[in-house]
mmCIF file as Biopython writes it, N, C-alpha, C and O atoms, coordinates in Angstrom:
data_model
#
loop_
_atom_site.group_PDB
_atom_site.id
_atom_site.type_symbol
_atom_site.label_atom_id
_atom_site.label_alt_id
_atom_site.label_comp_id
_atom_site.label_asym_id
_atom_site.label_entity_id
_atom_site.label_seq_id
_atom_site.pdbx_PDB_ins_code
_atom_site.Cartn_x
_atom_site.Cartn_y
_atom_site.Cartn_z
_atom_site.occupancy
_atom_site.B_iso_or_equiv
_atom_site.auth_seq_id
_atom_site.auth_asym_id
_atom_site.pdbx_PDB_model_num
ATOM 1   N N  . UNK A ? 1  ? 118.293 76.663  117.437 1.0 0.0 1  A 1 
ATOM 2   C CA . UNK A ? 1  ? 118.233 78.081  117.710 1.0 0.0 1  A 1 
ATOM 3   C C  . UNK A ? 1  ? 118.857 78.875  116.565 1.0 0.0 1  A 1 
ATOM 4   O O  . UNK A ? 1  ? 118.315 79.922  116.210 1.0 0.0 1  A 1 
ATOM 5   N N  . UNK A ? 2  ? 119.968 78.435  115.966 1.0 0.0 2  A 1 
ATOM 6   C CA . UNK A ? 2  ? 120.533 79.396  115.047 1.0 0.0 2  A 1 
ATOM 7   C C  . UNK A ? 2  ? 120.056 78.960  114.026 1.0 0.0 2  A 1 
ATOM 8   O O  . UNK A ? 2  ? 120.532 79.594  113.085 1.0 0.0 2  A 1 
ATOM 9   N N  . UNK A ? 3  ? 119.089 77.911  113.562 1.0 0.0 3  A 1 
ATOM 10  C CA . UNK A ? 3  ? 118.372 77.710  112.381 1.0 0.0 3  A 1 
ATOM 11  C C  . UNK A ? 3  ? 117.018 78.400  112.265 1.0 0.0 3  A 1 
ATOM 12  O O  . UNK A ? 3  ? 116.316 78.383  111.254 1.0 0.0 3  A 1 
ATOM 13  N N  . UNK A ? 4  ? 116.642 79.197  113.775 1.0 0.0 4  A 1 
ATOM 14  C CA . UNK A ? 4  ? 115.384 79.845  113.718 1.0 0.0 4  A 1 
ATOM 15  C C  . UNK A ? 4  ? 116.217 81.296  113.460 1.0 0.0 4  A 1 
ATOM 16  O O  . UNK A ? 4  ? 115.934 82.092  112.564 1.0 0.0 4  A 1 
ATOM 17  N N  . UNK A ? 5  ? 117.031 81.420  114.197 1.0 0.0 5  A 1 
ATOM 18  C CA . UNK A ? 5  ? 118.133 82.760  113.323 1.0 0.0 5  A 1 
ATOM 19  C C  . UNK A ? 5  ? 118.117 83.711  112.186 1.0 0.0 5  A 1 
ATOM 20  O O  . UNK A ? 5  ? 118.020 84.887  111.837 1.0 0.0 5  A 1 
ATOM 21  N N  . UNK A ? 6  ? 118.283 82.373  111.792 1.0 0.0 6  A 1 
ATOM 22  C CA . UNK A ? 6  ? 118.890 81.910  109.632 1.0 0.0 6  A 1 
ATOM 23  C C  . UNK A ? 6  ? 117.380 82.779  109.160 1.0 0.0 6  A 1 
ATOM 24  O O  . UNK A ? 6  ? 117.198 83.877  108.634 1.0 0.0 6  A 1 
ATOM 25  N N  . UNK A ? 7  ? 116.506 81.757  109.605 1.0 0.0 7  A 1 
ATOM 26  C CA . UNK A ? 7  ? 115.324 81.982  109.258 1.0 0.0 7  A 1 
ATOM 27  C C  . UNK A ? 7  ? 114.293 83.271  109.010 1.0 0.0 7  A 1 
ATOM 28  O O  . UNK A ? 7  ? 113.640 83.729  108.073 1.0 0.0 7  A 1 
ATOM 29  N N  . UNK A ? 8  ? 114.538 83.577  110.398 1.0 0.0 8  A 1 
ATOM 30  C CA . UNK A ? 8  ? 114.470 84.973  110.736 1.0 0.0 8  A 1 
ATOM 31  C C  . UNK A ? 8  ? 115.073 86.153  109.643 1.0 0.0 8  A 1 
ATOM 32  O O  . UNK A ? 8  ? 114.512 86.863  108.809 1.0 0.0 8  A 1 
ATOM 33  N N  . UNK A ? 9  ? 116.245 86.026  109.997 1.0 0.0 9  A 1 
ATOM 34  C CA . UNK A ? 9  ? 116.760 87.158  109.160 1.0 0.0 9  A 1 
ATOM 35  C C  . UNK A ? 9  ? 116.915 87.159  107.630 1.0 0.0 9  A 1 
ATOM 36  O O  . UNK A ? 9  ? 117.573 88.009  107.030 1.0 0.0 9  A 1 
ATOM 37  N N  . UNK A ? 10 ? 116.342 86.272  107.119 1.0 0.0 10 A 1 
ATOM 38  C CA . UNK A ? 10 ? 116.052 85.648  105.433 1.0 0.0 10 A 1 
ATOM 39  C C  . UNK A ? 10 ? 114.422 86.633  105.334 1.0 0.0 10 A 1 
ATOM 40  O O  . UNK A ? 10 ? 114.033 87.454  104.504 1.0 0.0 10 A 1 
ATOM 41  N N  . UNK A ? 11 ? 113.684 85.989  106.789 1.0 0.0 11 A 1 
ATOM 42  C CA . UNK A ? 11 ? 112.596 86.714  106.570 1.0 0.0 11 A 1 
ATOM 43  C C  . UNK A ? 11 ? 112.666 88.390  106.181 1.0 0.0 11 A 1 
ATOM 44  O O  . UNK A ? 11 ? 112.372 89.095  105.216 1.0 0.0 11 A 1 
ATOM 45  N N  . UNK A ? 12 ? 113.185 88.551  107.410 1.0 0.0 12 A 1 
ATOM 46  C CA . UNK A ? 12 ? 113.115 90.128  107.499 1.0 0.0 12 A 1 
ATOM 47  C C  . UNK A ? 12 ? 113.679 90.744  106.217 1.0 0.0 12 A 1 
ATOM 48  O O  . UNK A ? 12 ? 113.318 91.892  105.959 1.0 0.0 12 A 1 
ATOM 49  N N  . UNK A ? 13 ? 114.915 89.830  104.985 1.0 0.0 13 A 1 
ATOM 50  C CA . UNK A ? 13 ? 115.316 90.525  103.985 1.0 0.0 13 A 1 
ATOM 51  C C  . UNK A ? 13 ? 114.756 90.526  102.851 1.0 0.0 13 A 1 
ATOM 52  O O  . UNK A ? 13 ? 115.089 91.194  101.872 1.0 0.0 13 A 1 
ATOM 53  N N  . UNK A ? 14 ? 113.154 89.150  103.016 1.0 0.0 14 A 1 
ATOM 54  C CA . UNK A ? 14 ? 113.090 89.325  101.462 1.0 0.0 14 A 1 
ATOM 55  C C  . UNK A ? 14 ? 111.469 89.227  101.734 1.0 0.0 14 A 1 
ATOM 56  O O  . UNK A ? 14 ? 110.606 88.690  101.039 1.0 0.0 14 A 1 
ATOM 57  N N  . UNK A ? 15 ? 111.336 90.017  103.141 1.0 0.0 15 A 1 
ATOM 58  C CA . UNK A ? 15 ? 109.290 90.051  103.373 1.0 0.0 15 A 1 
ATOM 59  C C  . UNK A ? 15 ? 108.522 91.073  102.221 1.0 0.0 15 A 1 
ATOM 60  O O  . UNK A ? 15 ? 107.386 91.198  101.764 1.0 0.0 15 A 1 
ATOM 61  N N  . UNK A ? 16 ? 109.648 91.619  102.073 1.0 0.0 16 A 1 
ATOM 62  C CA . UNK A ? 16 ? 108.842 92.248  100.793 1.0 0.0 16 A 1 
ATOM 63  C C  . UNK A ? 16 ? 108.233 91.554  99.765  1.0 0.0 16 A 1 
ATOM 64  O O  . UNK A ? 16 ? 107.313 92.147  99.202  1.0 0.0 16 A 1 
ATOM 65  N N  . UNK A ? 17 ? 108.500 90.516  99.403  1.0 0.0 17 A 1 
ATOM 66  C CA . UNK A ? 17 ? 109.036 89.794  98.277  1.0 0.0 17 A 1 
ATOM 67  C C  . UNK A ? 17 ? 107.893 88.833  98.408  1.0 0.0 17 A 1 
ATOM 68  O O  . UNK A ? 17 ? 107.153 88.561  97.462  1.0 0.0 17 A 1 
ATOM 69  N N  . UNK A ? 18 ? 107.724 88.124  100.091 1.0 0.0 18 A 1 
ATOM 70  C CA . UNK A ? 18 ? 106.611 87.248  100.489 1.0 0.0 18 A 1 
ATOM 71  C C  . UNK A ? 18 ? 105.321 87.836  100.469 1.0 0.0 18 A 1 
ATOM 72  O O  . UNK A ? 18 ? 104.309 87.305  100.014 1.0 0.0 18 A 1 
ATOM 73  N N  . UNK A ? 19 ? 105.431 89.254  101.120 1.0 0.0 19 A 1 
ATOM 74  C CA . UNK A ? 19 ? 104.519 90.061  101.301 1.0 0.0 19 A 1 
ATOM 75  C C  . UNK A ? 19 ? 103.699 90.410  99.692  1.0 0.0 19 A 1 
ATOM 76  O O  . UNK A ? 19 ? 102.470 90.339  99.714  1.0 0.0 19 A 1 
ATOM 77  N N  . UNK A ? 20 ? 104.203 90.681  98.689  1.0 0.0 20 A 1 
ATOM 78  C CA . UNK A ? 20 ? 103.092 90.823  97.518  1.0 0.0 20 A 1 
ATOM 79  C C  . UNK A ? 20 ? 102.688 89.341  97.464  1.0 0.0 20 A 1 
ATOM 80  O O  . UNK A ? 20 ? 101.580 88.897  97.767  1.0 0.0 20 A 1 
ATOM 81  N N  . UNK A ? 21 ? 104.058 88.440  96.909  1.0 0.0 21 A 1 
ATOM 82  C CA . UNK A ? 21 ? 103.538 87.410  96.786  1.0 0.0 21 A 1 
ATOM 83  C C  . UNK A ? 21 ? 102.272 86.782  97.562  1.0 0.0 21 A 1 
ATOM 84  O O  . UNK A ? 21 ? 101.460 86.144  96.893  1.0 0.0 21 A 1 
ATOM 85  N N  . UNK A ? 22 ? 102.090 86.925  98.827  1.0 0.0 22 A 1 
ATOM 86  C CA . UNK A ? 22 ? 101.383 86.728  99.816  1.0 0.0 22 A 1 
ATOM 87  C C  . UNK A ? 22 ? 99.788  87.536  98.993  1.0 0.0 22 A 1 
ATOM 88  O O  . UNK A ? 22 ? 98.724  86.949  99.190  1.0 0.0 22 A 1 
ATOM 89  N N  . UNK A ? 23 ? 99.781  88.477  98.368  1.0 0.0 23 A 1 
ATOM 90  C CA . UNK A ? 23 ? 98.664  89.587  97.550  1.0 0.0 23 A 1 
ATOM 91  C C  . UNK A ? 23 ? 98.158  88.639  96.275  1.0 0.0 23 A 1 
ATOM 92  O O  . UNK A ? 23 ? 97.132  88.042  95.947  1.0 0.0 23 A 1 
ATOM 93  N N  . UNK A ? 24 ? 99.476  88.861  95.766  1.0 0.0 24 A 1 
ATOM 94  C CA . UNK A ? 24 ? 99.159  88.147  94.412  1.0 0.0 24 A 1 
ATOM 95  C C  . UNK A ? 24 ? 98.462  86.672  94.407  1.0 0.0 24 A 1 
ATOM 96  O O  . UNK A ? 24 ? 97.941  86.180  93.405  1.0 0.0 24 A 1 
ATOM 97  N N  . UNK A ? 25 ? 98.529  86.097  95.577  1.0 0.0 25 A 1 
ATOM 98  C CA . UNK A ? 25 ? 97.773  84.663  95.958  1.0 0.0 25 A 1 
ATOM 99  C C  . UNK A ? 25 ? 96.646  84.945  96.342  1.0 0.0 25 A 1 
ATOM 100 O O  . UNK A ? 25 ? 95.803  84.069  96.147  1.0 0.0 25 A 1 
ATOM 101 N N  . UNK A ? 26 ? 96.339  85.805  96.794  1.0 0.0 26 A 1 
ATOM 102 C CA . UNK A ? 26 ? 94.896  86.005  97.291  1.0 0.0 26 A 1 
ATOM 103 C C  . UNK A ? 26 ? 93.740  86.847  95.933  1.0 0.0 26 A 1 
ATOM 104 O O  . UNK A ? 26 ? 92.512  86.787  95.890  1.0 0.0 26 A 1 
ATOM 105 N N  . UNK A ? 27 ? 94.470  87.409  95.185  1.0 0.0 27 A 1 
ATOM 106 C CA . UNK A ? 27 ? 94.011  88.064  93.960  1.0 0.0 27 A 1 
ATOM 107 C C  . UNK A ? 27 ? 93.500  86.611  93.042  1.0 0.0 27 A 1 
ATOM 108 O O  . UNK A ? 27 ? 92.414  86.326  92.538  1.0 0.0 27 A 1 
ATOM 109 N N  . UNK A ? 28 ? 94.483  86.061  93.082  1.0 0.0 28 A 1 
ATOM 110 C CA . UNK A ? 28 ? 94.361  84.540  92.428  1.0 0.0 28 A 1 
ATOM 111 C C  . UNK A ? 28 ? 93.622  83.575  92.644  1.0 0.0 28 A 1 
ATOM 112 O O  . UNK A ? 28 ? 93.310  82.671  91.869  1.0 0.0 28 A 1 
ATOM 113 N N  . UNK A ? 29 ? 93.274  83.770  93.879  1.0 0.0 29 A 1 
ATOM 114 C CA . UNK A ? 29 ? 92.347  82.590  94.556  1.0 0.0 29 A 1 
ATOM 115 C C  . UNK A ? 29 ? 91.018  82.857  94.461  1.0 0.0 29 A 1 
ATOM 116 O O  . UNK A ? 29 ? 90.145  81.994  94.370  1.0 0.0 29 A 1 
ATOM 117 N N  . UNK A ? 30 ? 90.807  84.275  94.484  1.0 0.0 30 A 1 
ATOM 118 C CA . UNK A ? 30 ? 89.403  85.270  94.298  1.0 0.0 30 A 1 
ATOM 119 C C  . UNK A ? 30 ? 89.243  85.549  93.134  1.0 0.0 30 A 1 
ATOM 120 O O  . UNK A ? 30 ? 88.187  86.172  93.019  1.0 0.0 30 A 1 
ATOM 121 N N  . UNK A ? 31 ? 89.870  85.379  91.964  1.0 0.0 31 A 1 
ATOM 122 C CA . UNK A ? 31 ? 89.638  85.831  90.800  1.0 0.0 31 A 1 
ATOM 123 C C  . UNK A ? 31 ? 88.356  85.601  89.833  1.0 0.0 31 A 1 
ATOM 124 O O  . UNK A ? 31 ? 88.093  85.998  88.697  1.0 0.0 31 A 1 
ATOM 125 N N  . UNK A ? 32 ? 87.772  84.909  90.634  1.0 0.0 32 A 1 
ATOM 126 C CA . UNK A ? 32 ? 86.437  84.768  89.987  1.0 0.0 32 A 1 
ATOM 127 C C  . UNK A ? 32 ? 85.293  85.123  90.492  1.0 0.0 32 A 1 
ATOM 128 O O  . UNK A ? 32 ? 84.216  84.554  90.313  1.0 0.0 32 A 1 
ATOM 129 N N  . UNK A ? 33 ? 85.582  86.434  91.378  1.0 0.0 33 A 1 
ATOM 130 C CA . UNK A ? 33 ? 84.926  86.607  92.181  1.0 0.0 33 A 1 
ATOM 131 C C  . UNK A ? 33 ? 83.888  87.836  91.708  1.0 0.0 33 A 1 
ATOM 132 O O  . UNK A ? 33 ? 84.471  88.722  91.084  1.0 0.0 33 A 1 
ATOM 133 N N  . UNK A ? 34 ? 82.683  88.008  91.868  1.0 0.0 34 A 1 
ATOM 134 C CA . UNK A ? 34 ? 81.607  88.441  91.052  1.0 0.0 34 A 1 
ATOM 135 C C  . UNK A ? 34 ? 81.238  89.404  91.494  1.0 0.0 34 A 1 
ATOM 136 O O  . UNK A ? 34 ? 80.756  90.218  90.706  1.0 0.0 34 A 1 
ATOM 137 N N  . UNK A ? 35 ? 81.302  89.769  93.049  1.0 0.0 35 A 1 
ATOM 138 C CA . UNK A ? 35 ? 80.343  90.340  94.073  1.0 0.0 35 A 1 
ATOM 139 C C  . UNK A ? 35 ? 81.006  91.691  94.002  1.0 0.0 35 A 1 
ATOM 140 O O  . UNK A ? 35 ? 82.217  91.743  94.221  1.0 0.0 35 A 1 
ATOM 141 N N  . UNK A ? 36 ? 80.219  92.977  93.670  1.0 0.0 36 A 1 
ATOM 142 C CA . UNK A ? 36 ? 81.474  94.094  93.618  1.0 0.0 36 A 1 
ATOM 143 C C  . UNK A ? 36 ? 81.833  94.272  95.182  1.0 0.0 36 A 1 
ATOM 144 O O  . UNK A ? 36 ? 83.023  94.359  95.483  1.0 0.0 36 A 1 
ATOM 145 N N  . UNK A ? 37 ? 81.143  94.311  95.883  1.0 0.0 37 A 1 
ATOM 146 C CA . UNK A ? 37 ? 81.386  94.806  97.377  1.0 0.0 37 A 1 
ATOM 147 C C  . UNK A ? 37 ? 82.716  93.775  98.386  1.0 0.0 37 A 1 
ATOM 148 O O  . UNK A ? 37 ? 83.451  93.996  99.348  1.0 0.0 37 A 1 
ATOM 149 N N  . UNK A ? 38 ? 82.447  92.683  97.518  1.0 0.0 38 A 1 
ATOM 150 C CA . UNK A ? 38 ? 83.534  91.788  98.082  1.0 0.0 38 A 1 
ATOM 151 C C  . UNK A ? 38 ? 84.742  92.244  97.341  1.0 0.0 38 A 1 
ATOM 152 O O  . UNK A ? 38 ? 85.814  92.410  97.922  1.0 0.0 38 A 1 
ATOM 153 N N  . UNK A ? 39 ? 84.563  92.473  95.904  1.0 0.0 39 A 1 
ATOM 154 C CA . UNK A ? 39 ? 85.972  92.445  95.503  1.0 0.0 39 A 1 
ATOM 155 C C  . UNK A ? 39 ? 86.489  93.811  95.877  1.0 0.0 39 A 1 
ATOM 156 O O  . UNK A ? 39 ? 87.706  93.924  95.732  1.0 0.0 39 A 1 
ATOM 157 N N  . UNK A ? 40 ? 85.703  95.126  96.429  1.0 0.0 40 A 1 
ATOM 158 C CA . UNK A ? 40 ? 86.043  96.247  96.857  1.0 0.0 40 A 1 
ATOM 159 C C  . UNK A ? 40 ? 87.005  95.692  98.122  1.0 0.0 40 A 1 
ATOM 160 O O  . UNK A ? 40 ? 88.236  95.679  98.132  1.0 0.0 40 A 1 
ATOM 161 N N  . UNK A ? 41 ? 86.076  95.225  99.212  1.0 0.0 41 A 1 
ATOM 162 C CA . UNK A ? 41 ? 86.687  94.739  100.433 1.0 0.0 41 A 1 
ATOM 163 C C  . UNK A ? 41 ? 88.628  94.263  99.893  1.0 0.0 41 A 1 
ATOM 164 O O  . UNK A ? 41 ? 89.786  94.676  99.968  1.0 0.0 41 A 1 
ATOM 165 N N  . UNK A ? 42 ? 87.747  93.088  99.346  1.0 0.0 42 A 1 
ATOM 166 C CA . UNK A ? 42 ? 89.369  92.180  98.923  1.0 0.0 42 A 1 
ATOM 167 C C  . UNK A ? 42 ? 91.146  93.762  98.389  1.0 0.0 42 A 1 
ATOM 168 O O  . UNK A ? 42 ? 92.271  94.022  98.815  1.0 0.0 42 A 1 
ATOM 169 N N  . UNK A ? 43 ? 90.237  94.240  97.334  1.0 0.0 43 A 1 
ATOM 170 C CA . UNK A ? 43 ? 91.378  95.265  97.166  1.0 0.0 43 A 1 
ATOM 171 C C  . UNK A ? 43 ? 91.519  96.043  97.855  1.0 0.0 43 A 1 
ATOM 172 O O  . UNK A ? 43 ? 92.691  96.397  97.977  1.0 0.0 43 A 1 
ATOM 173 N N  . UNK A ? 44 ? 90.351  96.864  98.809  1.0 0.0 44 A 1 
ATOM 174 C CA . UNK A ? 44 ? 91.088  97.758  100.224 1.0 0.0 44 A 1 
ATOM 175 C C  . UNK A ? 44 ? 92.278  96.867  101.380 1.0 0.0 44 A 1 
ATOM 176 O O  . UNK A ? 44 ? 93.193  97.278  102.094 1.0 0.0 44 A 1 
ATOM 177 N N  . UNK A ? 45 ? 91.756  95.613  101.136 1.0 0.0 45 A 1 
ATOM 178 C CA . UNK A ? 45 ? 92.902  94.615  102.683 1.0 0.0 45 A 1 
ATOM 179 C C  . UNK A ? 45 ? 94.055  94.332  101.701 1.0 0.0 45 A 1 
ATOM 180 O O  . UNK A ? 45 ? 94.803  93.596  102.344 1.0 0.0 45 A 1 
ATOM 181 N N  . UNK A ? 46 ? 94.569  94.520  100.537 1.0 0.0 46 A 1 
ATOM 182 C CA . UNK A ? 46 ? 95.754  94.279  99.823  1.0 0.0 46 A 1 
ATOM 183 C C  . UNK A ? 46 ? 96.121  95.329  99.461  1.0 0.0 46 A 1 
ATOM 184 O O  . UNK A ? 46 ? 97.126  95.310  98.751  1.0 0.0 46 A 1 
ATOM 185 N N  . UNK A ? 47 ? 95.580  96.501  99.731  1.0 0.0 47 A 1 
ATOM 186 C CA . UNK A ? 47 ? 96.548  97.735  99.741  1.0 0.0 47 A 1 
ATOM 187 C C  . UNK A ? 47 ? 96.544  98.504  101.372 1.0 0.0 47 A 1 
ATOM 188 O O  . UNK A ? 47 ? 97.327  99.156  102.063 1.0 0.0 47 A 1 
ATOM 189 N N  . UNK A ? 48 ? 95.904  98.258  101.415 1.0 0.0 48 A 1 
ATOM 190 C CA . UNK A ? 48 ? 96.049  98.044  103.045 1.0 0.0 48 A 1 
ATOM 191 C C  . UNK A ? 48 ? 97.208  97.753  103.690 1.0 0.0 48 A 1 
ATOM 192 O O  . UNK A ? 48 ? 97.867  98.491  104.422 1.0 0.0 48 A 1 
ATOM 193 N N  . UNK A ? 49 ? 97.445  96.457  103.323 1.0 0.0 49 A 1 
ATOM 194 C CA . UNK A ? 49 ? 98.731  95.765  103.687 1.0 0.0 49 A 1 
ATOM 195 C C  . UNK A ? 49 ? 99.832  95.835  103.487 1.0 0.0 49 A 1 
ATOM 196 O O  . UNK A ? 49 ? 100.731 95.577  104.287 1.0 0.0 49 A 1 
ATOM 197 N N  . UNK A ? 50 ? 99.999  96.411  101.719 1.0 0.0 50 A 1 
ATOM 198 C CA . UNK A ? 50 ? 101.176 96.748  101.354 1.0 0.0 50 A 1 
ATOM 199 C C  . UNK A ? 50 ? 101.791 98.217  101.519 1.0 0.0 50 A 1 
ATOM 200 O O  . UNK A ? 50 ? 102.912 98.638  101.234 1.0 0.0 50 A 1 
ATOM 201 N N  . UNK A ? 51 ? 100.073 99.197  102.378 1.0 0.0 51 A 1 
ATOM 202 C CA . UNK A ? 51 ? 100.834 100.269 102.400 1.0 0.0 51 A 1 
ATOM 203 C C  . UNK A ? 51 ? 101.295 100.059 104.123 1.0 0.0 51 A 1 
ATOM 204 O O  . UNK A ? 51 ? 102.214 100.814 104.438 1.0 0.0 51 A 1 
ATOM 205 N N  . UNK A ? 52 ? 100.961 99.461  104.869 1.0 0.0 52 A 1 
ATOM 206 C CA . UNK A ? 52 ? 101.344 98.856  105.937 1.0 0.0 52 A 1 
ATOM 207 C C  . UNK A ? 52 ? 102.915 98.699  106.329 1.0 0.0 52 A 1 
ATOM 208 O O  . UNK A ? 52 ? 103.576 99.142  107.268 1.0 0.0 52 A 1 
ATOM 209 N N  . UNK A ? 53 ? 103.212 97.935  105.286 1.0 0.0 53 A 1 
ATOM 210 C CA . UNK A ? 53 ? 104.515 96.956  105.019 1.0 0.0 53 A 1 
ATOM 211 C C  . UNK A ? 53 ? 105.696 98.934  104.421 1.0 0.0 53 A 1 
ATOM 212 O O  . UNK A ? 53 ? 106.828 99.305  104.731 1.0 0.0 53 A 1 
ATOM 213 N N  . UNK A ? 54 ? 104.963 99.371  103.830 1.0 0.0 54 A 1 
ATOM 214 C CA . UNK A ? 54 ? 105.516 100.327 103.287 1.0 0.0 54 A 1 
ATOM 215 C C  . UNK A ? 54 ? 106.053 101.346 104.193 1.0 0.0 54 A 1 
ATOM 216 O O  . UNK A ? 54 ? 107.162 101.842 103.992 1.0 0.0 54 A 1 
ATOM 217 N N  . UNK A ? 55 ? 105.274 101.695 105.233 1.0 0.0 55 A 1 
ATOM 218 C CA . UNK A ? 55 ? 105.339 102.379 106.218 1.0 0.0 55 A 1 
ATOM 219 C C  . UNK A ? 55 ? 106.609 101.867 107.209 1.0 0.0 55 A 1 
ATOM 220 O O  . UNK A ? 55 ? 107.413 102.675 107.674 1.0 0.0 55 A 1 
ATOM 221 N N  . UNK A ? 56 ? 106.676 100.496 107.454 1.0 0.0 56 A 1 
ATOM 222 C CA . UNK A ? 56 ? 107.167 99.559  108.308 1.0 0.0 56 A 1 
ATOM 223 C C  . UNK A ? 56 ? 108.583 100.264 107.504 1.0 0.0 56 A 1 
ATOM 224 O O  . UNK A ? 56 ? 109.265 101.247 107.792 1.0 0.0 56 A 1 
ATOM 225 N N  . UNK A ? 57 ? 108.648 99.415  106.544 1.0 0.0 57 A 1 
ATOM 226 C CA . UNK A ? 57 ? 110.202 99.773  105.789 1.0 0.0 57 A 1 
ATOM 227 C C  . UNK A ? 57 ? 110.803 101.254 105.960 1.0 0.0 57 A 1 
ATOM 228 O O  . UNK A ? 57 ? 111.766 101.484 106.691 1.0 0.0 57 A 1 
ATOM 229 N N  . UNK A ? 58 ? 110.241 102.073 105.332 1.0 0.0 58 A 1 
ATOM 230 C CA . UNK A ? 58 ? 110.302 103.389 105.893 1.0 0.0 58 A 1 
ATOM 231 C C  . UNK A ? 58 ? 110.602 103.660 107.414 1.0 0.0 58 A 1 
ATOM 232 O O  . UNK A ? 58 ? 111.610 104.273 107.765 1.0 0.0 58 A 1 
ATOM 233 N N  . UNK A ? 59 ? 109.856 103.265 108.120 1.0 0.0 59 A 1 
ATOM 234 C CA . UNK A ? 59 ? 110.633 103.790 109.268 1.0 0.0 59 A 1 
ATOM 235 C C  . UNK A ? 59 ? 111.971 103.340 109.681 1.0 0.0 59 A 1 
ATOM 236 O O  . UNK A ? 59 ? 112.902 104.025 110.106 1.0 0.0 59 A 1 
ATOM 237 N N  . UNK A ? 60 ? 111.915 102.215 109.507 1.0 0.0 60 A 1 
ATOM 238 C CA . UNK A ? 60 ? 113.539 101.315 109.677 1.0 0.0 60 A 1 
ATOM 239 C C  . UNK A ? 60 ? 114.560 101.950 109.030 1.0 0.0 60 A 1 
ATOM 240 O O  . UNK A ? 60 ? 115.673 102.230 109.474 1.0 0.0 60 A 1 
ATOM 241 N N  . UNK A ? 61 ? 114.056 102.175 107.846 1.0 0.0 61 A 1 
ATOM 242 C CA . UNK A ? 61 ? 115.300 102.771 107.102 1.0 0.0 61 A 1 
ATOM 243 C C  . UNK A ? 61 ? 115.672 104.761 107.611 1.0 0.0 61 A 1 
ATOM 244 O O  . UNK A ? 61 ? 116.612 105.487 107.287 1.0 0.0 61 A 1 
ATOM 245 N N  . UNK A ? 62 ? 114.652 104.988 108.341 1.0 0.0 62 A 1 
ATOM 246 C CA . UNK A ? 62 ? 114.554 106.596 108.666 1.0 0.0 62 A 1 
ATOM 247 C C  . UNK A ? 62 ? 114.807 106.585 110.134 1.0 0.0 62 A 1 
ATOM 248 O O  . UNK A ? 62 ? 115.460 107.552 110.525 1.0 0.0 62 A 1 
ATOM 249 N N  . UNK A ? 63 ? 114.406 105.627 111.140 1.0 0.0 63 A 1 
ATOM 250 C CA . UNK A ? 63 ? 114.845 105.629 112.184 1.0 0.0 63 A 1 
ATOM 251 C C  . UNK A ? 63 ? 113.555 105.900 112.976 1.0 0.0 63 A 1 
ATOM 252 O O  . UNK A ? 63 ? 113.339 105.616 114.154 1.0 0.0 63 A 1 
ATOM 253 N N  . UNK A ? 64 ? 112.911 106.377 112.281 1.0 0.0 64 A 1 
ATOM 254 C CA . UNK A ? 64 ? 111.496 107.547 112.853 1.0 0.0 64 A 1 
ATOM 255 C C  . UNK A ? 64 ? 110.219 106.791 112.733 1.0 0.0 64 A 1 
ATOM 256 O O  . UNK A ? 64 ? 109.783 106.067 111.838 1.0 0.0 64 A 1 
ATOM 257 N N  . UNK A ? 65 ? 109.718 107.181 113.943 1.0 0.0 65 A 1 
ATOM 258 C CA . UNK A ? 65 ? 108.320 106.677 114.073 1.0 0.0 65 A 1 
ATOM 259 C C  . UNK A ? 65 ? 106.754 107.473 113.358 1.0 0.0 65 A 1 
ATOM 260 O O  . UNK A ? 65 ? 106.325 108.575 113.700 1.0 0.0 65 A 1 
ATOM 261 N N  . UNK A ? 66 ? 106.145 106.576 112.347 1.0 0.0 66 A 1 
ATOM 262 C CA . UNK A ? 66 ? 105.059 107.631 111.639 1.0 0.0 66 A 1 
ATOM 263 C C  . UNK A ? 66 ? 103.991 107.255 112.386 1.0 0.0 66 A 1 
ATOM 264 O O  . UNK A ? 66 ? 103.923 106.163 112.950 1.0 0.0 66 A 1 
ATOM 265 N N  . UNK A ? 67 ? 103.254 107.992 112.419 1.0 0.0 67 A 1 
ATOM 266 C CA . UNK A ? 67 ? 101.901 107.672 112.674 1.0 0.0 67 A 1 
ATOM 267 C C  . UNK A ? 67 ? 100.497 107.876 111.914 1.0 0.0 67 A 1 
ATOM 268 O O  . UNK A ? 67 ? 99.454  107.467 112.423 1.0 0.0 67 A 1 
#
C-alpha cells in the first residue's frame, strides 16, 4: 500500500515530464508518416493533450475550476 503511495505521488510530481515524454514517443514512432490527414490528426491529439494537462495544472495551482 505505501509503495502504491510512493508511486502515486512521484506520479503526480513529475506527469509533466511523462506526459511530453509520452508526445515525443508517439511523434517518434509516426515519423515516417506520409499521409497529411493522419499526421494533422496525430498533431491535433498531442496538443490536445498537453493543452489538457495544462489546464489540469492550472487549476490545482488556482484552486478554480475552468471550463
Amino acid at each position: 500500500m505505501l509503495t502504491m503511495q510512493i508511486g502515486m505521488a512521484v506520479l503526480k510530481q513529475y506527469n509533466t515530464d511523462l506526459l511530453v515524454g509520452m508526445v515525443r514517443q508517439q511523434f517518434k514512432k509516426h515519423m515516417h508518416e506520409t499521409d497529411p490527414e493522419k499526421i494533422l490528426k496525430l498533431k491535433d491529439d498531442a496538443a490536445r493533450g498537453l493543452i489538457n494537462h495544462m489546464l489540469y495544472k492550472s487549476e490545482r495551482l488556482s484552486g478554480r475550476k475552468f471550463s
